[in-house]
C-alpha positions in Angstrom: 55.3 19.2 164.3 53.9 22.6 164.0 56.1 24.4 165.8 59.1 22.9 163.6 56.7 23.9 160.5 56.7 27.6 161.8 60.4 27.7 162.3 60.7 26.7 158.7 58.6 29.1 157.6 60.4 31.7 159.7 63.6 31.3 158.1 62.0 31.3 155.0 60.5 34.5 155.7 63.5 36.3 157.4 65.5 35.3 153.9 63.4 36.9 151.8 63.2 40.3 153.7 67.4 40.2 153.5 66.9 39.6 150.0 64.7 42.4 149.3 66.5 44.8 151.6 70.0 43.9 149.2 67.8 44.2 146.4 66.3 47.9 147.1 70.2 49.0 148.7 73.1 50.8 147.0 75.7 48.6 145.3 78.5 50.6 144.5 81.1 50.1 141.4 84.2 51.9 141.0 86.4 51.8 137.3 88.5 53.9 134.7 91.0 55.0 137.5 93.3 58.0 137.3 96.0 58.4 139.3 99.2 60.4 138.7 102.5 58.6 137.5 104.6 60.8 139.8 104.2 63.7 141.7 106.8 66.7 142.6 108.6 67.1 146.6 106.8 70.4 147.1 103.7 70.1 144.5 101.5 69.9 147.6 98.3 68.0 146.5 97.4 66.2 143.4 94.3 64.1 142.4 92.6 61.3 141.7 89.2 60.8 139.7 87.3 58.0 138.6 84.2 56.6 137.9 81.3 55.8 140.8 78.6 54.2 139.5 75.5 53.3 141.9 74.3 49.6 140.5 71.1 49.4 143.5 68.0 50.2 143.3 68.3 53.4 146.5 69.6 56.5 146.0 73.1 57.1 148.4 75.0 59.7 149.8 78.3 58.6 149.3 81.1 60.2 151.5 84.8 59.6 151.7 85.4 60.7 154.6 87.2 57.3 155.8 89.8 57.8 152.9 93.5 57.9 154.7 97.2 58.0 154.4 98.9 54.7 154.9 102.3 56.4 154.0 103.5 59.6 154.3 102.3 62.8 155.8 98.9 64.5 154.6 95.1 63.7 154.4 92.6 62.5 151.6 89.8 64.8 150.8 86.4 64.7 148.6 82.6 66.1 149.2 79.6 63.9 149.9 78.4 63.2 146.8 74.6 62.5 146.1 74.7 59.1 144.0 71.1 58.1 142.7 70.2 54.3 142.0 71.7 53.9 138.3 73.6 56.7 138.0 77.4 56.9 137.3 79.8 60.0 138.4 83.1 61.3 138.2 84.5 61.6 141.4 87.4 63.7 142.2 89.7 63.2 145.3 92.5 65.5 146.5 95.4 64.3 148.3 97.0 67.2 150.5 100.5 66.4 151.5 103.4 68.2 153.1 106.5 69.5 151.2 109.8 68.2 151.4 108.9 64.4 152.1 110.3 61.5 149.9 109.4 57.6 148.3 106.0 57.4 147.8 102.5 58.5 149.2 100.4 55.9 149.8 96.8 55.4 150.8 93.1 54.1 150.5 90.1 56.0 149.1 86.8 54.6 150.6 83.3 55.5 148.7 80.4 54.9 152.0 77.2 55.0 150.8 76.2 55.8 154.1 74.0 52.7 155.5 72.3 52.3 152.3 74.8 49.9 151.2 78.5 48.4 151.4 81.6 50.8 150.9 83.4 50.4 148.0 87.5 50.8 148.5 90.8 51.0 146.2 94.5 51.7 147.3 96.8 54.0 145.9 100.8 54.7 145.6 102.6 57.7 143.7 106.3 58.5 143.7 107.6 61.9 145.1 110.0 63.3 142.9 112.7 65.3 144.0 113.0 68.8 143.3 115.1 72.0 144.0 113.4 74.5 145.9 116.6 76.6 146.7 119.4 77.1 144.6 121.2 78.1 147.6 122.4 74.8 149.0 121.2 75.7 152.6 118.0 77.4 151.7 118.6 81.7 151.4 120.6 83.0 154.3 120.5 86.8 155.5 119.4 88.1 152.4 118.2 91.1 153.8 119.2 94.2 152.0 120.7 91.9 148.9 118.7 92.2 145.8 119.8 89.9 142.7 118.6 91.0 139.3 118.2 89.1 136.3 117.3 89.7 132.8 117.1 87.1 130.4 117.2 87.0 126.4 117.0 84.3 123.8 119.3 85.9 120.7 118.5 83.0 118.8 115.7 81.8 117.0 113.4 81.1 119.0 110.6 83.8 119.9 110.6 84.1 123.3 113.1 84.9 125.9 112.1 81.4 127.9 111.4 79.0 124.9 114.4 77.5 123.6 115.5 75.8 120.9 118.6 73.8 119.8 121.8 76.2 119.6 119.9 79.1 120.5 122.3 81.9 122.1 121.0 82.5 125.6 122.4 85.5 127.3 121.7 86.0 131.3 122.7 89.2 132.6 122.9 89.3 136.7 123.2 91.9 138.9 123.8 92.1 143.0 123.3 94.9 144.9 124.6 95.4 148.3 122.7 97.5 150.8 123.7 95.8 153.8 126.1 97.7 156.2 129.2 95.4 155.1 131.3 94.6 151.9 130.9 91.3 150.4 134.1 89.7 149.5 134.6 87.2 146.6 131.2 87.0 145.6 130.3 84.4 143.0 127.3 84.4 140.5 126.2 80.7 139.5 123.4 79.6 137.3 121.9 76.6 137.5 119.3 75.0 135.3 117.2 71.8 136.5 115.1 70.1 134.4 111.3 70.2 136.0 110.9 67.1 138.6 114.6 66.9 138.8 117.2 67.7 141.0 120.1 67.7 138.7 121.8 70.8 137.8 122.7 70.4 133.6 124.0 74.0 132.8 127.8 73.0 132.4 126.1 70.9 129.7 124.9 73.8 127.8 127.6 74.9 124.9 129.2 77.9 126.5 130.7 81.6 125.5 131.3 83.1 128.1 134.6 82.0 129.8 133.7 81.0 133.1 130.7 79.0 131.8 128.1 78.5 134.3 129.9 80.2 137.4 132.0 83.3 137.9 134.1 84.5 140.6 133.0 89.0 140.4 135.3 90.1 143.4 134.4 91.8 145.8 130.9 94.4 146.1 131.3 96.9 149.0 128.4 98.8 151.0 126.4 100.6 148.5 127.7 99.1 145.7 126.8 96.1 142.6 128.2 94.2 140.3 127.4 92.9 137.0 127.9 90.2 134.3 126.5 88.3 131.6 126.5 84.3 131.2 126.0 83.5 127.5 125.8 79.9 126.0 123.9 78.1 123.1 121.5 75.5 124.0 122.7 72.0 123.5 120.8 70.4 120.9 121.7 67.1 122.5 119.4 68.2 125.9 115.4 66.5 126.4 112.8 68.8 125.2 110.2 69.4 128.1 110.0 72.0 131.4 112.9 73.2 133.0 113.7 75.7 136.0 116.6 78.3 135.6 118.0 79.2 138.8 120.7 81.7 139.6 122.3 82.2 143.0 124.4 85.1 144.4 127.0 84.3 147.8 130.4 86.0 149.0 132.9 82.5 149.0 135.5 83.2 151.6 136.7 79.8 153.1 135.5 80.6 156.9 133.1 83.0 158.3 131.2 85.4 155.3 130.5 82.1 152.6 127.4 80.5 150.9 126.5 79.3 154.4 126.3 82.8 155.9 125.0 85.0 153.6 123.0 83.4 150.1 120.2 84.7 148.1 118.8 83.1 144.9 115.6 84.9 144.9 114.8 87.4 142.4 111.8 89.5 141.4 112.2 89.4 137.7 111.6 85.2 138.0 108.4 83.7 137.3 108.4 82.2 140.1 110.3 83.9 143.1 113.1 81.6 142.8 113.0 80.5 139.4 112.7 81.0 135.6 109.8 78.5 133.9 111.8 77.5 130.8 110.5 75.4 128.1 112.9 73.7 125.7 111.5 72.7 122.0 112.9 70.6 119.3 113.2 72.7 116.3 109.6 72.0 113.7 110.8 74.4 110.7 111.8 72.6 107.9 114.3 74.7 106.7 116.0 74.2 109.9 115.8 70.7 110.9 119.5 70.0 110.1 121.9 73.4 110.4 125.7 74.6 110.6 126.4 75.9 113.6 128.4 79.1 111.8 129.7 80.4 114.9 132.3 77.6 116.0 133.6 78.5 112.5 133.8 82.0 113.1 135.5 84.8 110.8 138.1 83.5 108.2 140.9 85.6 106.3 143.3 84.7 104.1 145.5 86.0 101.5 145.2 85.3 97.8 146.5 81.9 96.2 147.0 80.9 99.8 144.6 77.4 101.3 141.6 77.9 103.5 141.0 75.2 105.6 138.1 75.0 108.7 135.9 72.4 110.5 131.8 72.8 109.9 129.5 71.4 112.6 126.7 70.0 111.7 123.6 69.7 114.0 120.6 67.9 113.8 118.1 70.0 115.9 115.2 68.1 114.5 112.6 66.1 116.1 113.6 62.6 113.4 116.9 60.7 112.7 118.5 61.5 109.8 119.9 58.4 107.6 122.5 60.9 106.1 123.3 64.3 105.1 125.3 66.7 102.5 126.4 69.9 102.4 127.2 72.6 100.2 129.6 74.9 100.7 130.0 78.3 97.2 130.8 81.0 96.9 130.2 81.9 93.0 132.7 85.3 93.4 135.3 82.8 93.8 134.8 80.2 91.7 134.0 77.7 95.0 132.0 74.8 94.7 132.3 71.7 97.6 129.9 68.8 98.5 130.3 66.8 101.1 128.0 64.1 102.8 127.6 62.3 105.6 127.3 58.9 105.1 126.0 57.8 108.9 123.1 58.1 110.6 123.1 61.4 112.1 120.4 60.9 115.4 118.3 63.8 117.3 120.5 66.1 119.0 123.8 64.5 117.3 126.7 66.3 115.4 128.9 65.7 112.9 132.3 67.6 111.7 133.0 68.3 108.2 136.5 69.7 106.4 136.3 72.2 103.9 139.3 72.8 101.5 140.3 75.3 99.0 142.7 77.7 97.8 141.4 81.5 96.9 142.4 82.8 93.3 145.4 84.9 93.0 143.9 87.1 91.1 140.9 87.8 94.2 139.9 91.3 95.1 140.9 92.1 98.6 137.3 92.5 100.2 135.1 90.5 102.0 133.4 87.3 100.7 130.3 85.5 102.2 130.5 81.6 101.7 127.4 80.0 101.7 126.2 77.0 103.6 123.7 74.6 103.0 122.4 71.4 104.2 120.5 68.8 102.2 118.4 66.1 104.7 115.6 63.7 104.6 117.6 61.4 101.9 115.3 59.6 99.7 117.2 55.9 98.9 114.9 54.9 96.3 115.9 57.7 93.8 119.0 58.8 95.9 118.1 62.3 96.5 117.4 64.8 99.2 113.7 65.9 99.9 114.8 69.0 102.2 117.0 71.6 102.7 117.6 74.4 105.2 118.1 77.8 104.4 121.2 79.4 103.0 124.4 80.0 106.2 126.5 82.6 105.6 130.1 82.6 106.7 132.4 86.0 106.0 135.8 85.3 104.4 138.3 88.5 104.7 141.0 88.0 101.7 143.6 90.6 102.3 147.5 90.3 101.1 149.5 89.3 98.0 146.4 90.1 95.8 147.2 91.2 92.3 150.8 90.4 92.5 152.8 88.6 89.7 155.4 85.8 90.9 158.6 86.5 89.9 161.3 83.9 89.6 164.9 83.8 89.1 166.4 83.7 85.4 169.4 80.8 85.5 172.0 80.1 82.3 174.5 78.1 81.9 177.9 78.0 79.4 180.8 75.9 79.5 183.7 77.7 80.4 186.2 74.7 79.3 186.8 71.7 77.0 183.8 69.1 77.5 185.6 65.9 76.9 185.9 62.5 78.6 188.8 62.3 81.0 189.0 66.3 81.6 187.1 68.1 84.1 184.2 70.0 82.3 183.6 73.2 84.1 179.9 74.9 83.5 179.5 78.7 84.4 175.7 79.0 85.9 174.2 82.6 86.4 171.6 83.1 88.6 169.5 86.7 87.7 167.3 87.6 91.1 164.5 90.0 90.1 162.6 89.3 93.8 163.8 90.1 97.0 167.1 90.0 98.3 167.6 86.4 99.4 169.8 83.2 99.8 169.9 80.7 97.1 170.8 77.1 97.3 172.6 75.5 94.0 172.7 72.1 93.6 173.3 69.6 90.6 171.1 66.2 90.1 170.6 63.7 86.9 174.2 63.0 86.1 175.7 59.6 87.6 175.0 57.8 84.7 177.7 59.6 82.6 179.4 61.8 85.0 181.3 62.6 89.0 179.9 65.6 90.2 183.3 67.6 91.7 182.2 70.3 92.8 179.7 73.7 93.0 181.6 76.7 94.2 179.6 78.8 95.7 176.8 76.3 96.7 174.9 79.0 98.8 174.9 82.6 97.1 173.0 85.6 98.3 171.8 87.5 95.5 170.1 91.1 96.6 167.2 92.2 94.6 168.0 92.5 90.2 171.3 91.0 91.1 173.3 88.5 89.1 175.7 85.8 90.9 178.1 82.7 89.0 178.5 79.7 90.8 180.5 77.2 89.0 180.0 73.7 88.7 182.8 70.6 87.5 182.0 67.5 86.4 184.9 64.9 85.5 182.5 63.2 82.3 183.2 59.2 81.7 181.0 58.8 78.5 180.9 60.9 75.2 178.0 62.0 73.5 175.1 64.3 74.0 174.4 64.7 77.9 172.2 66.5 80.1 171.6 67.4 83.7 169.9 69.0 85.8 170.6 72.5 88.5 168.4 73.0 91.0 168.1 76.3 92.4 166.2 76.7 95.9 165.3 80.1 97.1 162.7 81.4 99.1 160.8 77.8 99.7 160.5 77.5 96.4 162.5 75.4 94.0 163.2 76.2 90.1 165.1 73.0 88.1 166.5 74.0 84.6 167.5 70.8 82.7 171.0 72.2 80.8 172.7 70.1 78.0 176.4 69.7 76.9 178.0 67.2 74.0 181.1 65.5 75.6 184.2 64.2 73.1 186.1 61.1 73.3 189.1 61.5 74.7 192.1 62.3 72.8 195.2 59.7 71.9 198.4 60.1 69.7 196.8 59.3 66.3 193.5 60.2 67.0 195.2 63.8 68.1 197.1 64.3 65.4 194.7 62.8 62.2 191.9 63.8 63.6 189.1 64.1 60.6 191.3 61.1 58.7 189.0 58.0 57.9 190.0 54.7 59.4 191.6 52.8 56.0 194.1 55.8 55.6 195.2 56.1 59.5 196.4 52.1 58.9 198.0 53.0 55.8 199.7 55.8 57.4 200.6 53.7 60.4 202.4 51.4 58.0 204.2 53.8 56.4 205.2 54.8 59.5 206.4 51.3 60.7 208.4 50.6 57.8 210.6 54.0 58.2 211.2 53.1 61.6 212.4 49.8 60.7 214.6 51.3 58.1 216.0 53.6 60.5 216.8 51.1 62.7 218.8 48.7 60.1 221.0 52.2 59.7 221.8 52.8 62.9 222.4 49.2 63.2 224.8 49.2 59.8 226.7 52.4 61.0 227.3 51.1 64.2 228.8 48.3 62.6 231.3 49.7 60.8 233.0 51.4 63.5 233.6 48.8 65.2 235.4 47.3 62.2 237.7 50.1 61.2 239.3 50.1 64.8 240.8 46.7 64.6 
């Protein structure tokens, strides 16, 4: 019975040691984890911090020196940190890993208090992103005694030759120089630009000037020699905002032996990095210029006086918000120019829109050059259905040169009657055609005249008239009604067309009585028509009598 009674009190004893030896250890507490969305190919480390926090009453050395990769190629690292009983620290871990490796890197980080308590352990996974290290697509290739200049300018607005904004004009001017001991033959200078963390080359997306866009065929560049030339493009508006690398690569491109394989450099001293340009592309913050025409896809307009200007505006919303809709303005006061137009659509970040303008200059414009003005109206208010911005004023030059000052001049036409105008007779009509302008061809034609008339004929139809001369043409009509009638000549000439409306009055046509009693009232023509028919009646019954009696006396 005792001896059961003392191993009782044995395990009782040997419990409460443990529990005092958990009690006075490190307990360890890890939280607010940070570890990095993604991470680039050839980055080479990144870290991971968070929060230890020693919950036991002993102090502990914590180490990590049981932290590992369980994917990929590289090592955990952190110092031993000293972590009294209560306390919290940040801890920072850095993950070392080699370049070029792809997927994730994976791993555990282990916090060991060192035999004062129980380690404390969280996993970890980050994606490698690919990236371009080489703009040559083998890596450089004897590169010795090839140096490739470049020199970089933003002519736009923004202030620095590597911050960009929407349609900013980028110009990148390249040189190669060849000290090796051979000629280079077709070389080709490419750009590339590669949005950071990406391996995708967007320059052909860039809006471009120069012809070749974002690669170029030089020639050839003996022993001693170089050659230049200068890629220039606007920055699309509809590109991300962020980090991007511009790369450019020099390489002679014959199809076998001397190509991009054998000899490539895209290296260059004047980078920020030896084999790229940092670039950072902005969205546009200036109010003024949140919605803009992009002048130069309209160009430099001419035209001559009273002649039509037409020409397609872009408009660009560089902004960093939507737009719901826009207008613009398009004056010029000089020449009496006033147009609005608006766009009725949503018009997103980075989008474009086209818009028409119309008009016809003054014929009485100075030949000179006029600046129309542009200006865009944005941030539409619906509630009182107005515009709470605008950008600054767009200028656009307009040459008018040509036909200024000069009076029109048109033809003088007249018209007689060179016969009778009466109803079953042909009616000839003598039309003279005076040309004061330049010597030219004129077409004569007749219209408006059917419903009393047949057209016969217009001889000459086509007359050339030289300058201040005077042709006839004549035109015959066989009329079917009397009375007061018009129609009309038509005289084409020079593009042009002149119509002169020309009336005639047209007479019954002519019988035996009416011919011969013309101006004689009605009531008298019958009595006279009587008259007549009683003498003829009378004259008959003579000739009848006499006849008569001829016959008698010869019996």
């Amino acid at each position: 019975m005792k001896a059961k009674n003392l191993i009782s009190l044995t395990g009782i004893f040997a419990v409460l040691l443990l529990t005092l030896s958990l009690a006075s250890a490190a307990s360890l507490t890890i939280s607010n984890t940070v570890i990095p969305a993604s991470v680039n190919q050839n980055a080479g480390s990144f870290q991971i911090t968070f929060d230890l926090t020693n919950a036991g009453a002993e102090d502990a050395n914590v180490s990590f020196t049981d932290s590992v990769l369980t994917k990929g190629i590289g090592y955990v690292s952190a110092p031993v940190t000293e972590l009294l009983a209560g306390q919290t620290k940040k801890i920072t871990t850095t993950v070392s890993f080699d370049g070029g490796q792809t997927g994730n890197i994976e791993g555990v980080i282990v916090a060991d208090p060192s035999g004062a308590g129980s380690n404390k352990d969280f996993n970890f996974s980050v994606p490698i992103i690919s990236v371009v290290s080489h703009f040559c697509k083998n890596g450089e290739q004897n590169k010795t005694d090839l140096t490739l200049n470049v020199d970089l300018s933003n002519k736009g607005a923004g202030e620095e030759d590597d911050e960009w904004l929407p349609l900013d004009t980028i110009q990148i001017k390249v040189e190669l120089e060849n000290d090796k001991d051979i000629d280079l033959d077709d070389v080709v200078f490419q750009v590339g630009l590669f949005k950071e963390g990406s391996s995708s080359n967007i320059a052909d997306d860039m809006i471009w000037i120069s012809k070749d866009e974002d690669k170029v065929e030089v020639g050839d560049i003996n022993d001693r020699d170089s050659k230049k030339y200068t890629f220039e493009f606007k920055v699309d508006p509809e590109v991300d905002e962020g980090d991007y690398l511009l790369m450019v690569k020099a390489y002679p491109d014959k199809k076998t032996g001397m190509n991009e394989n054998a000899i490539c450099i895209d290296s260059s001293d004047d980078f920020s990095d030896s084999y790229y340009q940092n670039i950072k592309i902005n969205r546009e913050d200036n109010d003024e210029r949140l919605v803009i025409v992009d002048t130069s896809s309209i160009g430099t307009l001419e035209a001559a006086c009273d002649a039509q200007v037409s020409f397609n505006a872009r408009i660009y919303n560089i902004g960093d918000e939507d737009q719901e809709q826009v207008k613009v303005i398009l004056e010029n006061k000089e020449l009496g120019i006033k147009i609005e137009k608006e766009i009725r659509e949503d018009l997103d970040i980075g989008e474009s829109r086209d818009v028409i303008f119309d008009f016809t200059i003054p014929k009485d414009a100075k030949e000179k050059t006029y600046y129309l003005e542009l200006r865009t109206y944005y941030t539409y208010d619906e509630d009182d259905d107005s515009y709470d911005d605008y950008s600054k004023i767009s200028t656009v030059p307009l040459t008018v040169k040509g036909n200024c000052g000069v009076v029109a001049v048109e033809p003088t036409v007249t018209a007689r009657l060179a016969s009778n105008a009466q109803v079953g007779e042909l009616m000839l009509v003598q039309v003279s055609v005076s040309n004061p302008g330049d010597s030219g061809d004129f077409i004569i034609t007749a219209d408006d005249y059917n419903s009393w008339a047949e057209l016969v004929s217009v001889e000459p139809s086509i007359v050339n008239i030289p300058k201040d001369g005077i042709k006839q043409v004549m035109v015959t009509f066989n009329p079917r009604e009397s009375g007061a009638k018009t129609f009309t000549l038509n005289i084409v000439y020079n593009g042009k067309t002149l119509e002169q409306q020309v009336q005639v009055n047209v007479a019954e046509k002519t019988g035996f009585l009416t011919g011969a009693f013309s101006g004689i009232g009605n009531t008298t023509l019958y009595i006279i028509a009587a008259v007549f028919l009683v003498l003829i009646v009378i004259i008959i019954a003579l000739i009848i009598r006499v006849a008569s009696r001829g016959k008698v006396s010869e019996y």
